[in-house]
Short mmCIF file of the C-alpha atoms (twelve columns), coordinates in Angstrom:
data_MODEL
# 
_entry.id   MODEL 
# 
loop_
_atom_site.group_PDB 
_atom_site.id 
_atom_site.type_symbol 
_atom_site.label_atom_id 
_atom_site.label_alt_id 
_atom_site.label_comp_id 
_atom_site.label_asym_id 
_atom_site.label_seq_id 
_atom_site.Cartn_x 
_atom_site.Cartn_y 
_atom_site.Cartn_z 
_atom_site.pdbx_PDB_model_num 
ATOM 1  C CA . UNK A 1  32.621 75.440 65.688 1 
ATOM 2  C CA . UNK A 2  30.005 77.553 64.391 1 
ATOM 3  C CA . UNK A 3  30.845 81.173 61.956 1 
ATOM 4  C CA . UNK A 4  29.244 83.568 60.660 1 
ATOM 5  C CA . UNK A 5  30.866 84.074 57.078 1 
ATOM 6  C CA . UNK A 6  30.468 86.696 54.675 1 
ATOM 7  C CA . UNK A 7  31.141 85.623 50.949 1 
ATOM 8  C CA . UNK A 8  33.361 87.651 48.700 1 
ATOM 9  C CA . UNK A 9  30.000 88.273 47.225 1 
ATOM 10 C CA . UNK A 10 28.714 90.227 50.468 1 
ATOM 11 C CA . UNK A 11 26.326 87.543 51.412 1 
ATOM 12 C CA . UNK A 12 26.142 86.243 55.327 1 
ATOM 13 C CA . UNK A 13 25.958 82.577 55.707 1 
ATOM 14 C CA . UNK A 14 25.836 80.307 59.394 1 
ATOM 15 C CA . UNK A 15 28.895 77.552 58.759 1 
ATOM 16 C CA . UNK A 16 29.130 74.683 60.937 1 
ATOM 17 C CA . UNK A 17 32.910 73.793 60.656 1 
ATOM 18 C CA . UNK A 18 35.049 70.838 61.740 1 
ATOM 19 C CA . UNK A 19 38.675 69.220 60.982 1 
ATOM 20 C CA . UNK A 20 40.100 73.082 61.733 1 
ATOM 21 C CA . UNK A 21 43.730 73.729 60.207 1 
ATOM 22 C CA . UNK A 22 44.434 77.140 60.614 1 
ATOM 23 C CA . UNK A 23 46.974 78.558 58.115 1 
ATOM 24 C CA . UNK A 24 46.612 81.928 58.264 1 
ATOM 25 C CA . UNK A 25 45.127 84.465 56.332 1 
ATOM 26 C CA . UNK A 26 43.236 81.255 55.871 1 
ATOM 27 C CA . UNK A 27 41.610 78.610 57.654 1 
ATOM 28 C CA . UNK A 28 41.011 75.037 56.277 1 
ATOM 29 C CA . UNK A 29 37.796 72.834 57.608 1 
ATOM 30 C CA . UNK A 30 35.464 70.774 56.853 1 
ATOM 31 C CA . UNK A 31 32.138 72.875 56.585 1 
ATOM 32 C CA . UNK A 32 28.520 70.832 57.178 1 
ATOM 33 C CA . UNK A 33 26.575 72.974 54.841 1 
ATOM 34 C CA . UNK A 34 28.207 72.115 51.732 1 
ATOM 35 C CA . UNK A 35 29.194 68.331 52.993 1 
ATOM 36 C CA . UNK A 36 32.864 69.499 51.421 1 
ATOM 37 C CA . UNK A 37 36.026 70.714 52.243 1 
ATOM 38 C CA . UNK A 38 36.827 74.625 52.065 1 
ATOM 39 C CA . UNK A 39 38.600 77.734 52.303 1 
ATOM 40 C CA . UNK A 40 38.017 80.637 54.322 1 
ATOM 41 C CA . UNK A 41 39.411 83.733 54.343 1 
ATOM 42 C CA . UNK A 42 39.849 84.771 58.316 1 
ATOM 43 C CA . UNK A 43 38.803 88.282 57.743 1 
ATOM 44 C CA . UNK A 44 35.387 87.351 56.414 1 
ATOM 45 C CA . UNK A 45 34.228 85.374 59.479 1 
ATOM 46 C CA . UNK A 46 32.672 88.088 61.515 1 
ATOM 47 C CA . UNK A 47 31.520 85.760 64.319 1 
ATOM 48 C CA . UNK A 48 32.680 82.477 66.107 1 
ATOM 49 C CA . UNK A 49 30.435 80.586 68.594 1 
ATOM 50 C CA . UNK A 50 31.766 76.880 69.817 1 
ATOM 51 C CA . UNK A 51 29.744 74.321 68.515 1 
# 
């Protein structure tokens, strides 16, 4: 899936995510833009397209 995520820092990045484990307030995946596994917090993605 595709997000729009906005850093703790206030900037907007596109992620391309995969390997989803949803543990909320988080959610766990495997993002393509850093080739690494990460954290984000669920009320900093402001958009989710499929993908």
């Amino acid at each position: 899936m595709t997000v729009e995520y906005v850093a703790a820092s206030g900037n907007r990045t596109v992620r391309i995510l995969s390997e989803l484990v949803l543990d909320p307030p988080y959610l766990y995946a495997w993002c393509r833009l850093r080739d690494d596994q990460r954290v984000f917090t669920l009320s900093r993605i402001h958009g989710i397209m499929p993908g």
